[in-house]
C-alpha positions as CSV (number, residue, x, y, z in Angstrom):
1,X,49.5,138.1,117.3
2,X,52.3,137.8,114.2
3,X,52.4,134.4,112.7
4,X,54.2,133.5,110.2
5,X,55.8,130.7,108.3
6,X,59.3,130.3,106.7
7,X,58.9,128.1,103.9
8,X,61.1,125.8,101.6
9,X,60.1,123.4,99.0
10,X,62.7,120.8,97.0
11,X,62.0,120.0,93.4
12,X,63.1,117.7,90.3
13,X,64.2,120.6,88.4
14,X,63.7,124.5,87.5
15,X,60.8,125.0,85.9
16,X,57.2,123.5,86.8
17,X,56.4,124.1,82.4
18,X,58.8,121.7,81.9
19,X,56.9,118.8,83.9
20,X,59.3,119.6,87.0
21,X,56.7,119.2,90.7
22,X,57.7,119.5,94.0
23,X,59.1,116.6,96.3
24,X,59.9,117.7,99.7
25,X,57.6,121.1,101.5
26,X,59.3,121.8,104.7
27,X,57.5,125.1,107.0
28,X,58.1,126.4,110.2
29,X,56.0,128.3,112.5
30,X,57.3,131.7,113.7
31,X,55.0,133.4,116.4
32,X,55.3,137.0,117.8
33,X,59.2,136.6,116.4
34,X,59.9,133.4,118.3
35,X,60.7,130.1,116.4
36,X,58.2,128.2,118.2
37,X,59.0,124.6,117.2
38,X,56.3,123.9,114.9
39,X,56.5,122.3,112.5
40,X,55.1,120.9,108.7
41,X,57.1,118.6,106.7
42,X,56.3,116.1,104.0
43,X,57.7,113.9,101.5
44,X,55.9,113.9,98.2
45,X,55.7,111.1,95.2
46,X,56.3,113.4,92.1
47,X,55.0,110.7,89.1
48,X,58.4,111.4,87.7
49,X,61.9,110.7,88.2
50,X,64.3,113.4,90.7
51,X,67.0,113.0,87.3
52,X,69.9,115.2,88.3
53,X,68.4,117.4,90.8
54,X,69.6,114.3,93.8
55,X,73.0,116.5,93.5
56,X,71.0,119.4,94.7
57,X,69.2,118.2,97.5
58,X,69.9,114.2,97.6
59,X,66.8,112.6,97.4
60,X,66.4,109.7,95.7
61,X,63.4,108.3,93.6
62,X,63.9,105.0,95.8
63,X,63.6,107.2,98.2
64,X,60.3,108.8,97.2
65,X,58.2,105.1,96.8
66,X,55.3,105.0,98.6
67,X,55.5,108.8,99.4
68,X,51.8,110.4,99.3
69,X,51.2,112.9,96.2
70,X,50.9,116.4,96.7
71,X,46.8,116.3,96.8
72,X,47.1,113.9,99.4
73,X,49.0,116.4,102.0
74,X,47.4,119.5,100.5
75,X,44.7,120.3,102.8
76,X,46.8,119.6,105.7
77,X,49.7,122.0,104.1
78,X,47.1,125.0,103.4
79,X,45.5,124.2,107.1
80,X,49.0,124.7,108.3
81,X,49.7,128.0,106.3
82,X,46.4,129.4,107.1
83,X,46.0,132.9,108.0
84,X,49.9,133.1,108.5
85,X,52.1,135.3,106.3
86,X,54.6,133.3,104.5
87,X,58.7,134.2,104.5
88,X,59.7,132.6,101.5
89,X,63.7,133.0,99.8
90,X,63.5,133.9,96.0
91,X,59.1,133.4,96.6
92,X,58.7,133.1,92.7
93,X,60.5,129.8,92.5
94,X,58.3,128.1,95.6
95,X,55.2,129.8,95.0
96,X,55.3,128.9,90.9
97,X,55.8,125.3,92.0
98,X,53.0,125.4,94.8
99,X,50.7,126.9,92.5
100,X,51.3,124.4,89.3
101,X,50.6,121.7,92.0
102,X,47.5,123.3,93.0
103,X,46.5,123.7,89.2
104,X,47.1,120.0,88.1
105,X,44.7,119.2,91.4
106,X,42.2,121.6,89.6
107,X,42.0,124.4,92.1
108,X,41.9,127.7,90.4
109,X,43.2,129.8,93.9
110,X,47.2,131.0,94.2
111,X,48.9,130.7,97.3
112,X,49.8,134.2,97.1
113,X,45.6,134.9,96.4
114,X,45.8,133.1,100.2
115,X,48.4,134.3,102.1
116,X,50.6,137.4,102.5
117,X,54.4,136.9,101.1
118,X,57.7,138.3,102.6
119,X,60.3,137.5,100.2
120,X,63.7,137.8,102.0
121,X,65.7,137.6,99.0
122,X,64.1,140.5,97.8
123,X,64.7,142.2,100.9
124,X,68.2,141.7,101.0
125,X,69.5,143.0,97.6
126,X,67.1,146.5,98.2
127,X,69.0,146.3,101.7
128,X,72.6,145.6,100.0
129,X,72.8,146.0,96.3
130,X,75.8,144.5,94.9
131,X,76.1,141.9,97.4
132,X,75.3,138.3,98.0
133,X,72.0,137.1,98.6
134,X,71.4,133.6,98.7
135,X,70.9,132.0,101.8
136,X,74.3,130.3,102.6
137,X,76.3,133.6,102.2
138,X,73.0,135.1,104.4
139,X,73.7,132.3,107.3
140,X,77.7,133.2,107.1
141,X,76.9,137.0,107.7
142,X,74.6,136.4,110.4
143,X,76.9,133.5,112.2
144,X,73.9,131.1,111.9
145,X,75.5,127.4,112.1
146,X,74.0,125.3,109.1
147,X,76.2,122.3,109.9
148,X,74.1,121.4,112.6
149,X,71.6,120.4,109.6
150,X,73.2,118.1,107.5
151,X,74.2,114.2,108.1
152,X,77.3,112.5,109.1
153,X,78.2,111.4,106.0
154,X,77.6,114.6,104.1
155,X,79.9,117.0,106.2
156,X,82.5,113.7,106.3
157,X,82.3,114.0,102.2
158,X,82.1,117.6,102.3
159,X,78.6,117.3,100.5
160,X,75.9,119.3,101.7
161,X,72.2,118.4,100.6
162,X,69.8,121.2,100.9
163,X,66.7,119.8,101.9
164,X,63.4,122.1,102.3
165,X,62.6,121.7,106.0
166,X,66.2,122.1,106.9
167,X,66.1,125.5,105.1
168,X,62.9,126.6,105.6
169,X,65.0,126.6,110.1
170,X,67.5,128.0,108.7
171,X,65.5,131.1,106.4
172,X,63.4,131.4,109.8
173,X,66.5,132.6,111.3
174,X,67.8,134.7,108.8
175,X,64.4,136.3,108.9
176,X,64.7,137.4,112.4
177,X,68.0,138.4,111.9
178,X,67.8,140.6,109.1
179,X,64.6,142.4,110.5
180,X,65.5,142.7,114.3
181,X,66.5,146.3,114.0
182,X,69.7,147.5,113.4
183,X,71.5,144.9,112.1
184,X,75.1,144.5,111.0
185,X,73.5,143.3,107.6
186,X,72.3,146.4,106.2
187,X,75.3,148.6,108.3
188,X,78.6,147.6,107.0
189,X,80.5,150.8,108.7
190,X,80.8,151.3,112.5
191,X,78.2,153.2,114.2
192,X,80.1,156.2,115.9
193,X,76.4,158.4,116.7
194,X,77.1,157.4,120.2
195,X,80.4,158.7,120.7
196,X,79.7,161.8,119.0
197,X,76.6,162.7,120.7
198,X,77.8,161.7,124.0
199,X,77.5,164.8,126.6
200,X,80.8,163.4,128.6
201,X,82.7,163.8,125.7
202,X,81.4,167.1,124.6
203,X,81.6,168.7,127.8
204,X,85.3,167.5,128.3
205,X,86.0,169.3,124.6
206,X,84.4,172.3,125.4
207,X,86.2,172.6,128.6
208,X,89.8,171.9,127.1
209,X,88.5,174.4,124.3
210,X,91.3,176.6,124.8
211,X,94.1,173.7,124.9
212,X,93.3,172.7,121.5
213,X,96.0,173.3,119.2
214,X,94.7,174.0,115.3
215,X,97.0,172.9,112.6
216,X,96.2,175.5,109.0
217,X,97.2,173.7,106.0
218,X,99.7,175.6,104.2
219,X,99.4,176.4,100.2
220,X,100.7,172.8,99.1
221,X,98.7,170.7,100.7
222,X,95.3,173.4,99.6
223,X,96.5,173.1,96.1
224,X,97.0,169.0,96.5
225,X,93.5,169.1,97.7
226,X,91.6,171.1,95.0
227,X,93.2,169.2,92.6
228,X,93.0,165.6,94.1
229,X,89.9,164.5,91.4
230,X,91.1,166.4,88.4
């Protein structure tokens, strides 16, 4: 039985050396490739101010009062991730935040020490190099509706919040869709096998073999040809 988990976090800022810790974790529970509903998703009191990162995902410190601390949703977070293999987009940014909470808490263990990682990010641009990767171009591809996510008020204003349970739903979905076979993500021209290698069709050529007219090109269009590249 496949579990895993897609996972989002929301932070302050960029860089957890810089003092930035994580405010929002939001997982959800995949099983045997089905989205099964469950869920894990906490608020989290950071001991600093959100600064300009509210334009990002539109929490507010007012907001975050009285939200428990990462160490006090901890065990129930790794209880939830447990034995699961985590889908995470671009795993270095939530997995270097993760692990700087779990070191200021004095635990010496890495999430990734805990639990297998599938980064789709990573997947995508070995998939389609030169492309677009992140997770709202991802959604367009796959016709995944995002709207359904945000507030009122933010598709009224035309501002969208990314918030880390909403897109940890969202990356569960683009998970299944980028690995459930062939997908029109990683095949941008039409698949034509089926035509070809249908015996109808070849037995109706063979039999009008002799009906087939064959057009030679003359000396022009050979010379044209040879010297198309040079």
């Amino acid at each position: 039985m496949e579990r895993l988990i897609a996972l989002d976090t929301e932070t302050t800022g960029i860089l957890p050396k810089e003092g930035h810790r994580i405010i929002e974790v939001g997982a959800v529970e995949i099983l045997n490739r089905e989205i099964t509903g469950t869920e894990f998703h906490k608020y989290i009191q950071p001991n600093r101010t959100v600064g300009d990162s509210v334009n990002i995902h539109g929490i507010s410190d007012k907001s975050l009062i009285n939200k428990p601390q990462f160490e006090q949703i901890s065990d129930d977070f790794l209880t939830f991730i447990e034995g699961a293999t985590l889908v995470i987009h671009n795993a270095p940014f939530d997995l270097g935040f993760i692990n700087n909470e779990l070191q200021i808490m004095g635990v010496d263990k890495k999430i990734e020490n805990l639990c297998p990682i599938i980064d789709t990010l990573e997947i995508s641009k070995k998939k389609r190099p030169g492309r677009m990767h992140g997770m709202d171009a991802l959604s367009r591809h796959f016709n995944i509706n995002t709207e359904a996510r945000f507030t009122v008020n933010e598709l009224k204003n035309k501002i969208k919040h990314h918030g880390a349970l909403s897109d940890a739903q969202i990356l569960a979905e683009i998970y299944l869709a980028m690995t459930g076979g062939q997908s029109i993500l990683f095949q941008e021209s039409s698949n034509t096998e089926s035509q070809i290698s249908d015996p109808i069709l070849v037995k109706k050529n063979i039999a009008n073999k002799g009906n087939i007219k064959v057009i030679y090109a003359n000396n022009k269009e050979i010379d044209l040809h040879n010297n198309f590249f040079k």
